[in-house]
PDB file of N, CA, C and O in Angstrom:
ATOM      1  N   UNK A   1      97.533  58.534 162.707  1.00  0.00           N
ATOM      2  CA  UNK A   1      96.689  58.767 163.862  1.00  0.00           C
ATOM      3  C   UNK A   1      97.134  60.019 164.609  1.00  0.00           C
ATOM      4  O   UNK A   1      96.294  60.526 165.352  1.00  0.00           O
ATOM      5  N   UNK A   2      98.001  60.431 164.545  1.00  0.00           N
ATOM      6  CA  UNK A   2      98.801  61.387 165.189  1.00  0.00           C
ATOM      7  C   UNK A   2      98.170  62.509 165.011  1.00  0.00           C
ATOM      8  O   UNK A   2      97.849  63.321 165.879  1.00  0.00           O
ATOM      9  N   UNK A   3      97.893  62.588 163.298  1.00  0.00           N
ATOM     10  CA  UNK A   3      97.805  63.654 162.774  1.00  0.00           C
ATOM     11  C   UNK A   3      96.596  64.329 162.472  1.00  0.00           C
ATOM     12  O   UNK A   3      96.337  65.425 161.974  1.00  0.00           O
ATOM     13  N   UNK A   4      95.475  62.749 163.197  1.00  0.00           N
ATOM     14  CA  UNK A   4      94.092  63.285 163.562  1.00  0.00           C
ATOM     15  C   UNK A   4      93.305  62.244 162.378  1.00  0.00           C
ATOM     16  O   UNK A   4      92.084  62.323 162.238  1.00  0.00           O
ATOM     17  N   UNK A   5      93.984  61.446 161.700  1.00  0.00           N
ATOM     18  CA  UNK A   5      93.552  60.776 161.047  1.00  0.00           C
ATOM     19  C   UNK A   5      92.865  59.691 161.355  1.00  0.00           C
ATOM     20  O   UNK A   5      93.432  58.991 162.194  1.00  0.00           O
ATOM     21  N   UNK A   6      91.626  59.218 160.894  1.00  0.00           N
ATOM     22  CA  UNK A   6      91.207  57.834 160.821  1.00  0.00           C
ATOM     23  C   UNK A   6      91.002  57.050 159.738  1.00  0.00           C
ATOM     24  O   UNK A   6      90.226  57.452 158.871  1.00  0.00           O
ATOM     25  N   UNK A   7      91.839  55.458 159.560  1.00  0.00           N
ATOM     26  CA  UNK A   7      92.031  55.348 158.139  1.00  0.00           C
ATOM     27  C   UNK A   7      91.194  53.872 158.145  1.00  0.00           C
ATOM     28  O   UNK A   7      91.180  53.123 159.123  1.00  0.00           O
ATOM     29  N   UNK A   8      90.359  53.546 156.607  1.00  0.00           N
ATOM     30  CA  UNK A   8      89.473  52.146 156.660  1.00  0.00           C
ATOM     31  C   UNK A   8      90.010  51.982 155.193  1.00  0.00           C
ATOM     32  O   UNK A   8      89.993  52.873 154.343  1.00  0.00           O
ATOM     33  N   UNK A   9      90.386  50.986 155.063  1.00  0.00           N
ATOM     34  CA  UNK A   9      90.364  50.157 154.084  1.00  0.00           C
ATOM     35  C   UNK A   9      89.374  48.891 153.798  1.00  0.00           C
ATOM     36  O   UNK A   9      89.809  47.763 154.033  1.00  0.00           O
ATOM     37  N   UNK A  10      88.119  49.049 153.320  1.00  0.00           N
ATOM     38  CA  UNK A  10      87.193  48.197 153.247  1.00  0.00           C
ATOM     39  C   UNK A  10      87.763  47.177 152.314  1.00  0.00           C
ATOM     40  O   UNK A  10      88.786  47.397 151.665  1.00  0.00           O
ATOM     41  N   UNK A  11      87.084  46.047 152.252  1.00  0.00           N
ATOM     42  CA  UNK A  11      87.325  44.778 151.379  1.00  0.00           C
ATOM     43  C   UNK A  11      86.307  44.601 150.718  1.00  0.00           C
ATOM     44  O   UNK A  11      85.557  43.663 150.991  1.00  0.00           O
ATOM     45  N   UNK A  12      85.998  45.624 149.505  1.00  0.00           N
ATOM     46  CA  UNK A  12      85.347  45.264 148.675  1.00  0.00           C
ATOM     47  C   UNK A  12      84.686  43.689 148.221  1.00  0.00           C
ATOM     48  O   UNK A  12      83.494  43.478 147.996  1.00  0.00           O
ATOM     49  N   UNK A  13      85.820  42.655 148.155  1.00  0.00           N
ATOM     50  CA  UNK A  13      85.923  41.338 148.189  1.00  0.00           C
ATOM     51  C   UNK A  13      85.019  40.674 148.649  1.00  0.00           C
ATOM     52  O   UNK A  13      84.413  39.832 147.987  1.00  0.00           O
ATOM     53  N   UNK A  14      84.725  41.008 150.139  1.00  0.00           N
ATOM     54  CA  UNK A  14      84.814  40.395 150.830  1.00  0.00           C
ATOM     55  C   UNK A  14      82.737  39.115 150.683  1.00  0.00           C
ATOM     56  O   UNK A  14      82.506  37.983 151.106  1.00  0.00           O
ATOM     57  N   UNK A  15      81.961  39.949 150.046  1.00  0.00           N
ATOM     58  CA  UNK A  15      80.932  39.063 149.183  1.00  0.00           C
ATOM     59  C   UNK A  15      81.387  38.055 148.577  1.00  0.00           C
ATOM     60  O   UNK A  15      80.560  37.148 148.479  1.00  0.00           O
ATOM     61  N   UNK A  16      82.702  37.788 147.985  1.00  0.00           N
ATOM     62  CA  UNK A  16      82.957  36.351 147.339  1.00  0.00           C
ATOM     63  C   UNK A  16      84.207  35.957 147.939  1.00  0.00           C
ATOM     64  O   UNK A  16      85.160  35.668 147.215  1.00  0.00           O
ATOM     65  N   UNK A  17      84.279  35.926 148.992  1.00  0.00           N
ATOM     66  CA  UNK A  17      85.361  35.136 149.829  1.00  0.00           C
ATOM     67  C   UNK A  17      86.494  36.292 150.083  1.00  0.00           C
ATOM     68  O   UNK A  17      87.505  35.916 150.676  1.00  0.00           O
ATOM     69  N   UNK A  18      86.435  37.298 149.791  1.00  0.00           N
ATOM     70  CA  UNK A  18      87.699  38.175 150.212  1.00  0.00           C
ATOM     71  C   UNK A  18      89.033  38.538 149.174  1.00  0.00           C
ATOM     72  O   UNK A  18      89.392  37.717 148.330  1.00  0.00           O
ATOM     73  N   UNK A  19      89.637  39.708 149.322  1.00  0.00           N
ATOM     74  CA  UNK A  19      90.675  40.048 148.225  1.00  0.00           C
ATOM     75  C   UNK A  19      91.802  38.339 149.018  1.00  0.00           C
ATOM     76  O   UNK A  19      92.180  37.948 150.123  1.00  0.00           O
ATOM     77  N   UNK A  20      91.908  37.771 147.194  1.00  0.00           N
ATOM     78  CA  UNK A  20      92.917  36.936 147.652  1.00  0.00           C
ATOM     79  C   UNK A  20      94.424  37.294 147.930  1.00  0.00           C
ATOM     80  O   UNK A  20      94.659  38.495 148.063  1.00  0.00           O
ATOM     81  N   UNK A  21      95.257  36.599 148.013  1.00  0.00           N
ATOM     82  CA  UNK A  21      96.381  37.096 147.571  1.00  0.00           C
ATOM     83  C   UNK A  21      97.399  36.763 145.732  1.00  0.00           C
ATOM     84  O   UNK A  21      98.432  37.075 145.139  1.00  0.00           O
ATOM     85  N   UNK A  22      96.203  35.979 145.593  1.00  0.00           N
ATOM     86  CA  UNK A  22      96.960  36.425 143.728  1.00  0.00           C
ATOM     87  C   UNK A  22      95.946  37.757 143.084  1.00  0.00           C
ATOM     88  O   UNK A  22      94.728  37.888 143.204  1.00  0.00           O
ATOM     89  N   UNK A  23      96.905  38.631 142.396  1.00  0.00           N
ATOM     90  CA  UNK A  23      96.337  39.447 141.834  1.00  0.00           C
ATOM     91  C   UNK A  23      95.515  39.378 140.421  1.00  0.00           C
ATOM     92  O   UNK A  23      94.699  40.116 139.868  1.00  0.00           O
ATOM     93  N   UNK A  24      96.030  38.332 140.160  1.00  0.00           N
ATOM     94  CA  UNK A  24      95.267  37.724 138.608  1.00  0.00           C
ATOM     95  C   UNK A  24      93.774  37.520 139.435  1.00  0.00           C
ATOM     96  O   UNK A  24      92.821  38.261 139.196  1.00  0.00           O
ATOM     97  N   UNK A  25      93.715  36.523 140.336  1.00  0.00           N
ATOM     98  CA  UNK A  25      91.954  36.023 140.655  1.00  0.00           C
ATOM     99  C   UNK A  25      91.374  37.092 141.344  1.00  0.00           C
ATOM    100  O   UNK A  25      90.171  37.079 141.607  1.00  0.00           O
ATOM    101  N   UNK A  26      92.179  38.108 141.693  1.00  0.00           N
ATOM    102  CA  UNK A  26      91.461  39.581 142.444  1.00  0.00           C
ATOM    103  C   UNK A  26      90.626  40.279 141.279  1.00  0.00           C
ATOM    104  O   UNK A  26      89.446  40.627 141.247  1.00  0.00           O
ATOM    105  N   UNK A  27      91.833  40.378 140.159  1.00  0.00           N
ATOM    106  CA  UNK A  27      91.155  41.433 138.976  1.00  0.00           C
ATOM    107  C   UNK A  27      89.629  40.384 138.513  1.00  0.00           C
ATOM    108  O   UNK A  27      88.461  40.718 138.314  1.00  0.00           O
ATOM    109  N   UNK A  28      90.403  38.876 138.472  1.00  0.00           N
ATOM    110  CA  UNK A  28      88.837  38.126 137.603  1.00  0.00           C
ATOM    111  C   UNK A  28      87.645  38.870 139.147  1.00  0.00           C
ATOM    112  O   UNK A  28      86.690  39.495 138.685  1.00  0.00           O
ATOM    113  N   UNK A  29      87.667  38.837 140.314  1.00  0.00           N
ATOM    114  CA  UNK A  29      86.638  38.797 141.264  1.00  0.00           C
ATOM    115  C   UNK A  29      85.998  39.956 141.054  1.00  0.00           C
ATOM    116  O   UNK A  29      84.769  39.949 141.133  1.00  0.00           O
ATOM    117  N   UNK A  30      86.753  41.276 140.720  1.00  0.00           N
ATOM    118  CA  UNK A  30      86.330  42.545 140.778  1.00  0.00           C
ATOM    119  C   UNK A  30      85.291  42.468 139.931  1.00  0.00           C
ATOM    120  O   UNK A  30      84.239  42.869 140.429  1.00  0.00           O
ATOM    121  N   UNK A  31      85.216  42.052 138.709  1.00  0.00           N
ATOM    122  CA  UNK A  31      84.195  41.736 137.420  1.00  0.00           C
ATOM    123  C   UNK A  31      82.882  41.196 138.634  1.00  0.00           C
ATOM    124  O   UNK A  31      81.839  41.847 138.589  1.00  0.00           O
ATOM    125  N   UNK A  32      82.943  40.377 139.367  1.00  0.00           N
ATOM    126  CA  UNK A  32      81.646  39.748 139.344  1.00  0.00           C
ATOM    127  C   UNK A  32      81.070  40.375 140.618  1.00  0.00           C
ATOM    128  O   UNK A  32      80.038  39.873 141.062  1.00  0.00           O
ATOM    129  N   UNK A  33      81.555  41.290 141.177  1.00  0.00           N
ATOM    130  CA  UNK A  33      80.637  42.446 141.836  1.00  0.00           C
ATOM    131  C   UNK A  33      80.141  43.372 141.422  1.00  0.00           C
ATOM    132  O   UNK A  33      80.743  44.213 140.755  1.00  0.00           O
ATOM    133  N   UNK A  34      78.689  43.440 141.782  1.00  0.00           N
ATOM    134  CA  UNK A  34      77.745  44.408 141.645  1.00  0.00           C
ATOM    135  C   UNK A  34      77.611  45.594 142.278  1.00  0.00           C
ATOM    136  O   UNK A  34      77.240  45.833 143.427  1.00  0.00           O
ATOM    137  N   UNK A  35      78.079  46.574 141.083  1.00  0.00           N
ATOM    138  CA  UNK A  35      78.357  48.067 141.068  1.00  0.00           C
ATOM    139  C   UNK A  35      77.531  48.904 141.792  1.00  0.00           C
ATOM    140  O   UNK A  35      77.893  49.990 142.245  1.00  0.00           O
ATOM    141  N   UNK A  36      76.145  48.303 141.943  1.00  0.00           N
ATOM    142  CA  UNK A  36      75.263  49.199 143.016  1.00  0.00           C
ATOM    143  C   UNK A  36      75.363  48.851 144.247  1.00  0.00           C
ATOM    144  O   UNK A  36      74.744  49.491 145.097  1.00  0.00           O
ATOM    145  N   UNK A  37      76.243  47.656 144.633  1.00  0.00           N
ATOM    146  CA  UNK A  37      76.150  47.033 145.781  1.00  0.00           C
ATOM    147  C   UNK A  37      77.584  47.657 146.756  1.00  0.00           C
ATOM    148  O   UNK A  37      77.800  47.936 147.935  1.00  0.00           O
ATOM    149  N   UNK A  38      78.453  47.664 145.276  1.00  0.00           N
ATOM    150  CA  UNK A  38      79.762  48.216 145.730  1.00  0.00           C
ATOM    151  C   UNK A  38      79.626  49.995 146.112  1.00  0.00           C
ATOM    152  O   UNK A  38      79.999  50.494 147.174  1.00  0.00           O
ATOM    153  N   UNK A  39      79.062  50.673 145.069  1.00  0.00           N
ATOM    154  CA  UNK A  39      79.085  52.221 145.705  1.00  0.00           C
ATOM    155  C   UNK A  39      77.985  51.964 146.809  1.00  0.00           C
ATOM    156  O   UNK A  39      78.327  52.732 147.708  1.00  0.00           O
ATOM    157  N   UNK A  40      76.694  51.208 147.288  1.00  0.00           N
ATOM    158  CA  UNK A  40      76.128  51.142 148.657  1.00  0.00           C
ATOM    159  C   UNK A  40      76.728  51.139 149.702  1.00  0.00           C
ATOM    160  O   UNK A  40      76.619  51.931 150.638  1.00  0.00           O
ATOM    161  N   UNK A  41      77.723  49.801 149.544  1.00  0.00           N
ATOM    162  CA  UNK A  41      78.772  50.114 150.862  1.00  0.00           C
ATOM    163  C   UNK A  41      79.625  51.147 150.886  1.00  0.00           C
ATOM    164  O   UNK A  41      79.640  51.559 152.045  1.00  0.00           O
ATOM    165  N   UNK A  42      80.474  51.897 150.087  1.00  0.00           N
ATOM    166  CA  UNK A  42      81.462  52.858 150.046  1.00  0.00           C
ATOM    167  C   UNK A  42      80.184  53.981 150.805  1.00  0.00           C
ATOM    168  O   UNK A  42      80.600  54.496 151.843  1.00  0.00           O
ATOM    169  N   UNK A  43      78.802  54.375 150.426  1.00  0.00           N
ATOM    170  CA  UNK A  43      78.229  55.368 150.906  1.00  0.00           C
ATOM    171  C   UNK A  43      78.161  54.798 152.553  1.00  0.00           C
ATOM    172  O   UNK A  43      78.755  55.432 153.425  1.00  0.00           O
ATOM    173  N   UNK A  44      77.450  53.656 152.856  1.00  0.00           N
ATOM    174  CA  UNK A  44      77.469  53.359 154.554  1.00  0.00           C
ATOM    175  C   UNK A  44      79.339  53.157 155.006  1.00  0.00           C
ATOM    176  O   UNK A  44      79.359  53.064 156.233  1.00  0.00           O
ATOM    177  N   UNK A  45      80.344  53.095 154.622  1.00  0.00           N
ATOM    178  CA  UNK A  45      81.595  53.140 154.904  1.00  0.00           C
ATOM    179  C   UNK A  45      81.685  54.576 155.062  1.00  0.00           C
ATOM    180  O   UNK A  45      82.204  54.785 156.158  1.00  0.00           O
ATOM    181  N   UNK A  46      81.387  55.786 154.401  1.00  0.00           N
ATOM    182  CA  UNK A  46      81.404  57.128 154.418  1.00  0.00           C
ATOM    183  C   UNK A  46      80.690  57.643 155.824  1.00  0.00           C
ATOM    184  O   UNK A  46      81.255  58.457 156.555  1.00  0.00           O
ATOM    185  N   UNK A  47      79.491  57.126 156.101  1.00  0.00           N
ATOM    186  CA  UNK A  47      78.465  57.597 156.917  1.00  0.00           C
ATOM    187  C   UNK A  47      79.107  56.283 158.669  1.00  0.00           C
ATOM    188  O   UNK A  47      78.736  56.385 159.838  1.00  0.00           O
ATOM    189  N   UNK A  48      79.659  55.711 158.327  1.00  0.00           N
ATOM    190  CA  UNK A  48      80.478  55.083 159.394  1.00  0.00           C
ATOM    191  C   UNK A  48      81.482  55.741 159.648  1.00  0.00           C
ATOM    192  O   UNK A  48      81.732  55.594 160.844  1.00  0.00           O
ATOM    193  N   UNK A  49      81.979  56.192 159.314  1.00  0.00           N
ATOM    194  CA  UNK A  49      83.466  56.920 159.481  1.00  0.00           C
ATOM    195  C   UNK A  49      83.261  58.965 159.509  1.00  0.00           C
ATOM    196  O   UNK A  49      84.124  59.842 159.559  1.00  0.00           O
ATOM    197  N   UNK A  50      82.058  59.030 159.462  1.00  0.00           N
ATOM    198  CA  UNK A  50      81.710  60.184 160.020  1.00  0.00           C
ATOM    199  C   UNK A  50      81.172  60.052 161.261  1.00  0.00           C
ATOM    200  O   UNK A  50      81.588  60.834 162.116  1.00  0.00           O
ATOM    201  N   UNK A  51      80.332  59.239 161.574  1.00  0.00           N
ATOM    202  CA  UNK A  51      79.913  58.961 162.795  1.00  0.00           C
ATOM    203  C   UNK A  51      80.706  58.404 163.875  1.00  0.00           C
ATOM    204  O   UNK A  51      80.127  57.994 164.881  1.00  0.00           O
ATOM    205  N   UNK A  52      82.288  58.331 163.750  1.00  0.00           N
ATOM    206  CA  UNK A  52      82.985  57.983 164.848  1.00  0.00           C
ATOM    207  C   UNK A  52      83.336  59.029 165.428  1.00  0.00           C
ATOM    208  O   UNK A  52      83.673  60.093 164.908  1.00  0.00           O
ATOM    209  N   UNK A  53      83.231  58.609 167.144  1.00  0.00           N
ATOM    210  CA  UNK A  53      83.311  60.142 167.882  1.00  0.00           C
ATOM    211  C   UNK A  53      84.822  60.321 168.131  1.00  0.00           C
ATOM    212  O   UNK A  53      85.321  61.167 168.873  1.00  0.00           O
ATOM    213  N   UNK A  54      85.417  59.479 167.464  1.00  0.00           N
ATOM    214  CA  UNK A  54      87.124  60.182 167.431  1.00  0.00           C
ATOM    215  C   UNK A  54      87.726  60.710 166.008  1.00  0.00           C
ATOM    216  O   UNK A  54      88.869  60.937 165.610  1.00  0.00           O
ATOM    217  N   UNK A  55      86.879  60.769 165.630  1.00  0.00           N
ATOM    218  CA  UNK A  55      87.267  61.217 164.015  1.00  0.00           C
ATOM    219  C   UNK A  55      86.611  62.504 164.242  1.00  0.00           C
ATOM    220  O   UNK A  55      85.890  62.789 165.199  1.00  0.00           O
ATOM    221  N   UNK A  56      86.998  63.383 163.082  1.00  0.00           N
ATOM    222  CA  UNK A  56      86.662  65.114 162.865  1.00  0.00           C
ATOM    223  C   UNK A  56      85.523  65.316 162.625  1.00  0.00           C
ATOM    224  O   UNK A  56      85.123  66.439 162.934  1.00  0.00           O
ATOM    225  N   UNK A  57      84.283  64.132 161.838  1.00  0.00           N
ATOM    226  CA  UNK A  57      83.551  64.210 160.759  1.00  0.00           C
ATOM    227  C   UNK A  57      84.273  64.447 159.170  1.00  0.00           C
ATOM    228  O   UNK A  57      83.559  64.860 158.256  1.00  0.00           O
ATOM    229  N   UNK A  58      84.987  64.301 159.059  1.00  0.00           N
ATOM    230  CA  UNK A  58      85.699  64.878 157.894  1.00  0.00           C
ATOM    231  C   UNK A  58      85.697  63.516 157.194  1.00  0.00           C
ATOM    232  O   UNK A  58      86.102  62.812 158.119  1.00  0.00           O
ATOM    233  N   UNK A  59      85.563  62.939 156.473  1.00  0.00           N
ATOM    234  CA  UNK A  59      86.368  62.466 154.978  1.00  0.00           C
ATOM    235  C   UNK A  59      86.506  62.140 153.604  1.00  0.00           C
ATOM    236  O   UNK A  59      85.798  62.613 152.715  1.00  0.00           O
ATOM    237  N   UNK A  60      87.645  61.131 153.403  1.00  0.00           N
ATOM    238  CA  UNK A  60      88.085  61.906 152.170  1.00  0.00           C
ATOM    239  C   UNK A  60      88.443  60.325 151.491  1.00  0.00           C
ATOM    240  O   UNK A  60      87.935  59.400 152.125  1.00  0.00           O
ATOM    241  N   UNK A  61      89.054  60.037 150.585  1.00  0.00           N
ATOM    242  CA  UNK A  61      88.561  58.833 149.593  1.00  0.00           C
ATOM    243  C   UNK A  61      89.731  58.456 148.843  1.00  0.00           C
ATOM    244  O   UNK A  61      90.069  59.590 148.504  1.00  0.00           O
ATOM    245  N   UNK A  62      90.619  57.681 148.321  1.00  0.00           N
ATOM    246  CA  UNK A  62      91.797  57.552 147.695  1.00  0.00           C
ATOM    247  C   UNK A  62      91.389  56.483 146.675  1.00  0.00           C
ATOM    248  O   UNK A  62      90.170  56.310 146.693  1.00  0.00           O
ATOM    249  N   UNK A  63      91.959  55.805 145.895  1.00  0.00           N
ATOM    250  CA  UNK A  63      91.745  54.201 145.154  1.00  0.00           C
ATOM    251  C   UNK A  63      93.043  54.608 144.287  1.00  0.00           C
ATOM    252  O   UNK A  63      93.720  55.598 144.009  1.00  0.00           O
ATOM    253  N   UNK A  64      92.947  52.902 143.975  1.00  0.00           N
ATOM    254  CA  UNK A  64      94.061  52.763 142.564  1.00  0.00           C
ATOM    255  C   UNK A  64      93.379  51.680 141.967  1.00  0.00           C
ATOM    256  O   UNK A  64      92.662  50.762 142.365  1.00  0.00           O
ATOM    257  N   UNK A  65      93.797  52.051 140.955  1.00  0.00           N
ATOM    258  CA  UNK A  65      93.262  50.912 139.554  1.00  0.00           C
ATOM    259  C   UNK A  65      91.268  50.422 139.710  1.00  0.00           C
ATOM    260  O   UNK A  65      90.551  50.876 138.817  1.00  0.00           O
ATOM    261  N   UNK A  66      90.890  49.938 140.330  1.00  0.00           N
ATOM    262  CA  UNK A  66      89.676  49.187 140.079  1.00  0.00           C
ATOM    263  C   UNK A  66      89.161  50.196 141.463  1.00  0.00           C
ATOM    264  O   UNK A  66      88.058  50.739 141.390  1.00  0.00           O
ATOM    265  N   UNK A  67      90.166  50.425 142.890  1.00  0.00           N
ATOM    266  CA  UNK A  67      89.810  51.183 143.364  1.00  0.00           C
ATOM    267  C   UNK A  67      89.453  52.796 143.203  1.00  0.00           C
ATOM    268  O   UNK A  67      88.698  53.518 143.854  1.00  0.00           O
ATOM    269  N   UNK A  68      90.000  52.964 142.475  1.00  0.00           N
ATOM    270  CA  UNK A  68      90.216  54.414 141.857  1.00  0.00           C
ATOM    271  C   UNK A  68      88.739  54.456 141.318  1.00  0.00           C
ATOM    272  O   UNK A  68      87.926  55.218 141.840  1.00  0.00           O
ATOM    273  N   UNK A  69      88.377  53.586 140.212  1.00  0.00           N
ATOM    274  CA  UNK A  69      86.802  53.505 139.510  1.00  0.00           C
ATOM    275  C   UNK A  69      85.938  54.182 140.628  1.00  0.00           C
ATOM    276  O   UNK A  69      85.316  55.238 140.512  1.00  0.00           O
ATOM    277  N   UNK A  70      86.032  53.202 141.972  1.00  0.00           N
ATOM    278  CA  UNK A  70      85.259  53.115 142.964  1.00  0.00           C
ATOM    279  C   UNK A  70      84.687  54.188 144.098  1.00  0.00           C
ATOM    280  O   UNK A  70      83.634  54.355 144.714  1.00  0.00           O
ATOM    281  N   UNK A  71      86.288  54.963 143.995  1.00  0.00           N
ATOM    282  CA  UNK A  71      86.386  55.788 144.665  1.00  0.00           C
ATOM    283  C   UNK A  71      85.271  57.235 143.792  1.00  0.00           C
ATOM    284  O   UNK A  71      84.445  58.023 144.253  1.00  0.00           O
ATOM    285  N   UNK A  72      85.785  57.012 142.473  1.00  0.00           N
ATOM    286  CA  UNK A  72      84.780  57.813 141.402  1.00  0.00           C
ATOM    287  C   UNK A  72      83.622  57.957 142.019  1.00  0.00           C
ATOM    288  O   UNK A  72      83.216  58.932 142.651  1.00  0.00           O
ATOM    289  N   UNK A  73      82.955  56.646 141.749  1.00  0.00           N
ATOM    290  CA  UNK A  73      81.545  56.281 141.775  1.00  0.00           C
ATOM    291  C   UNK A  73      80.892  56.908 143.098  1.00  0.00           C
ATOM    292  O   UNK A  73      79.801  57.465 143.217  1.00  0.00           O
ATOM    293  N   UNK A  74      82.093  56.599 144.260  1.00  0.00           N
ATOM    294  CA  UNK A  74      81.242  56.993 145.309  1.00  0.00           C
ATOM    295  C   UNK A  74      81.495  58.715 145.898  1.00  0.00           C
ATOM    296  O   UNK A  74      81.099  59.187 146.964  1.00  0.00           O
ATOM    297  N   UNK A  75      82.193  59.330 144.923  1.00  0.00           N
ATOM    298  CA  UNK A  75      82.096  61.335 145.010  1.00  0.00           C
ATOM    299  C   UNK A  75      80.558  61.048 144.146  1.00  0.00           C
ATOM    300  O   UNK A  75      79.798  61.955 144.486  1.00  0.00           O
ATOM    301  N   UNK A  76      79.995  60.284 143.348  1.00  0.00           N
ATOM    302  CA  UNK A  76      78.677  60.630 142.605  1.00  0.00           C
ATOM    303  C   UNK A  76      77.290  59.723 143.545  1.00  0.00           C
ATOM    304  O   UNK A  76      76.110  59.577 143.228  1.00  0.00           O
ATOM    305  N   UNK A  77      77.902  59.339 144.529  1.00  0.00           N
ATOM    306  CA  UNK A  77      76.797  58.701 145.211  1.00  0.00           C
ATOM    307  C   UNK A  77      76.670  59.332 146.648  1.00  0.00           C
ATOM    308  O   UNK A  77      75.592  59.299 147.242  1.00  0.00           O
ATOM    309  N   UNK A  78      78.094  60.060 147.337  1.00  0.00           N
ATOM    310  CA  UNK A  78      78.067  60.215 148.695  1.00  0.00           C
ATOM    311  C   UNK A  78      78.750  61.852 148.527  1.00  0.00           C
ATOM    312  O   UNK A  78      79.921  62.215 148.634  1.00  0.00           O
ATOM    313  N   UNK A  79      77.381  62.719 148.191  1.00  0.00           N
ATOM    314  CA  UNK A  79      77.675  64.205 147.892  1.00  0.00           C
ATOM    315  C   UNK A  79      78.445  64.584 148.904  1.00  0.00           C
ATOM    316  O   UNK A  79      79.364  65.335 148.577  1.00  0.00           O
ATOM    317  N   UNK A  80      78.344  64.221 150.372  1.00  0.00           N
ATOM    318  CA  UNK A  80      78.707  64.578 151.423  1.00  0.00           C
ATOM    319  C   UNK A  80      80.069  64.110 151.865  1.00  0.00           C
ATOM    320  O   UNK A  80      80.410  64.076 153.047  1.00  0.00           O
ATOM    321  N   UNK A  81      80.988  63.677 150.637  1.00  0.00           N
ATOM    322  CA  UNK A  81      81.931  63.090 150.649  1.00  0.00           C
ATOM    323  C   UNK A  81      83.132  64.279 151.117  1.00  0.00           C
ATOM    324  O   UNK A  81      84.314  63.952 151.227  1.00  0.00           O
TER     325      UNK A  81
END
């Protein structure tokens, strides 16, 4: 925050009860979300986080493993990324 940052970690999950805490039933959950539903929100998560009047307009996108896919998908859905 210091450094001018504003940071969101969305819960993809959160359509079938939320990231659990075992990682085995996280990876089975990731399978049964729908890929147009998932880059939809990452684009309104993008367009939320530009529209905060304490943020720069600026941002920018990270993932790992299943997030990483995600993060892909949404540089090809949210040009304005």
């Amino acid at each position: 925050a210091l450094e001018g940052f504003v940071a969101l970690a969305p819960d993809f999950l959160s359509p079938l009860g939320g990231t659990p805490s075992d990682e085995d039933k996280a990876r089975d959950m990731f399978a049964k979300l729908d890929a147009a539903q998932v880059a939809a929100d990452g684009v309104a998560t993008v367009a939320y986080l530009k529209s905060l009047k304490d943020g720069n307009g600026k941002v920018g996108a990270v993932g790992f493993c299943w997030g990483g896919g995600a993060v892909n998908q949404l540089a090809v859905h949210a040009p304005n990324l």
